[in-house]
C-alpha positions in Angstrom: 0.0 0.0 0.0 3.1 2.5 1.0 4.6 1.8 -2.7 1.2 2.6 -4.7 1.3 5.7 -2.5 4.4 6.7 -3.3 4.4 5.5 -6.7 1.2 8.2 -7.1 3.0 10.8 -5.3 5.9 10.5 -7.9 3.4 10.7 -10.4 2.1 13.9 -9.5 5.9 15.3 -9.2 6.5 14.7 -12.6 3.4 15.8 -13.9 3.2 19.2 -12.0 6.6 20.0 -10.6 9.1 19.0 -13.5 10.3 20.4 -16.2 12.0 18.5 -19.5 16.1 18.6 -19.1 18.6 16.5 -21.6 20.9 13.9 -19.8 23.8 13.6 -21.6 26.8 10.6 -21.7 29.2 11.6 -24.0 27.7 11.6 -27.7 24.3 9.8 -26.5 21.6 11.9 -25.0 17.6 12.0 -24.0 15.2 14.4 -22.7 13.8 13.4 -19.0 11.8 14.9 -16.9 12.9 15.9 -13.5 11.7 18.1 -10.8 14.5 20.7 -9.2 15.7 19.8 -5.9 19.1 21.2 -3.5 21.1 18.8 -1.0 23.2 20.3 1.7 26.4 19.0 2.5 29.5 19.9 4.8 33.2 19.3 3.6 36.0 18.6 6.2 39.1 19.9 5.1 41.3 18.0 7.2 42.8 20.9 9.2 39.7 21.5 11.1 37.3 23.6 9.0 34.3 23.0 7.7 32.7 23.6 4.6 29.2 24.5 3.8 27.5 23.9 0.6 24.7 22.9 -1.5 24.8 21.3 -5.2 21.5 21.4 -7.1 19.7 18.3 -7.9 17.8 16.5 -10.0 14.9 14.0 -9.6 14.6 11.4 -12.2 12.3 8.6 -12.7 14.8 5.7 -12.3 12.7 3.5 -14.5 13.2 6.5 -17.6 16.6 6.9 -17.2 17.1 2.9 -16.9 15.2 2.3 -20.2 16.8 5.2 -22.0 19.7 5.3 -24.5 21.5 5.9 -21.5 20.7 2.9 -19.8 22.7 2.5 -17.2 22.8 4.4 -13.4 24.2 7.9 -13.5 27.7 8.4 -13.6 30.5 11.4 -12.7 30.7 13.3 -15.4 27.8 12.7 -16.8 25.8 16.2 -17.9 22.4 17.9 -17.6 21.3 20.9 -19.5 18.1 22.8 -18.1 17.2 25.3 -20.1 14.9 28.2 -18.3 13.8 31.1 -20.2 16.8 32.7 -22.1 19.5 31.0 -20.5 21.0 27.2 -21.0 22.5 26.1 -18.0 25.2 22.9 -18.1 25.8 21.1 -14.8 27.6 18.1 -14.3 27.1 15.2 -12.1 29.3 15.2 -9.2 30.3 13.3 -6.2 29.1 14.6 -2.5 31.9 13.6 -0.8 33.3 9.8 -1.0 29.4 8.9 -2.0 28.5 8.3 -5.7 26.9 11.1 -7.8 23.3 9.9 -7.0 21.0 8.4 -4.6 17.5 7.0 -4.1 15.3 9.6 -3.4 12.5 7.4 -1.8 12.6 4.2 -0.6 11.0 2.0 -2.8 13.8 3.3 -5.9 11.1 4.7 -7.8 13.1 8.7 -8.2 16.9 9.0 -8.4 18.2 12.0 -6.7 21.3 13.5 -9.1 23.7 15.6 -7.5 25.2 18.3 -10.1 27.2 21.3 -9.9 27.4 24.4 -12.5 29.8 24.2 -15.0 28.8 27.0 -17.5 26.0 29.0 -18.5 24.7 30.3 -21.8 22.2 32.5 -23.1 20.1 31.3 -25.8 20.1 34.6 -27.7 24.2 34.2 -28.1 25.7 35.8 -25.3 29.3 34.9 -23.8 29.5 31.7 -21.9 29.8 32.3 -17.9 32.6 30.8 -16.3 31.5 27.8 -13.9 33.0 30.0 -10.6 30.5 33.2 -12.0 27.3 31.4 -12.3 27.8 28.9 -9.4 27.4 31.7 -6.9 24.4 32.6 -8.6 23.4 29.4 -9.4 23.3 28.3 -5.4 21.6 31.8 -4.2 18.6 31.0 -6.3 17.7 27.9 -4.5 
């Protein structure tokens, strides 16, 4: 009974709180939907200080990445473009620490939960790519 819930619930994400994004391997990509999502992590640095920070993630259906051209689990290095508005952003899948680049998102691994950062930023109308250090800051305020 839990699993139908959720299994609705996920539904409903998708349907009302995603927006289409390509996941790209190398040369192959798709279109998925995913729903926009933030994980908070700290970083020690060995020397006693602690890092703060927050990559920007991105719920998947694992079933529609699994049964893409993709067809395998996410992977560092792997990309996602979102598009939104005027502007194409790039992020790229990336380790939170010594965990892999993803997660289940719910327990009956129906979402994946993909951990990206910014690597550059473009504006559909042809102006100059941002550097991944300019738009991260932005990037991470907006969440």
């Amino acid at each position: 009974m839990l699993q139908r819930g959720q299994a609705w619930l996920s539904q409903k994400l998708t349907q009302h709180a995603s927006r289409l994004v390509t996941y790209q391997r190398d040369e192959l990509s798709v279109e998925l939907s995913a729903t926009i999502g933030k994980s908070e992590y700290e970083q020690d640095d060995g020397e006693g200080i602690i890092t703060r920070a927050q990559v920007r993630d991105f719920l998947i259906n694992t079933k529609d990445l699994l049964s893409s051209v993709i067809g395998t689990w996410p992977r560092r290095g792997d990309r996602i473009i979102e598009t939104d508005g005027e502007i194409t952003f790039v992020y790229e899948l990336m380790s939170i620490g010594n965990e892999p680049p993803w997660r289940y998102s719910d327990p009956f691994r129906i979402k994946l939960r993909i951990h990206t950062k910014l690597v550059s930023q473009e504006s559909v109308v042809g102006s100059p790519e941002v550097s991944a250090t300019e738009g991260t800051n932005e990037a991470i305020e907006d969440l």
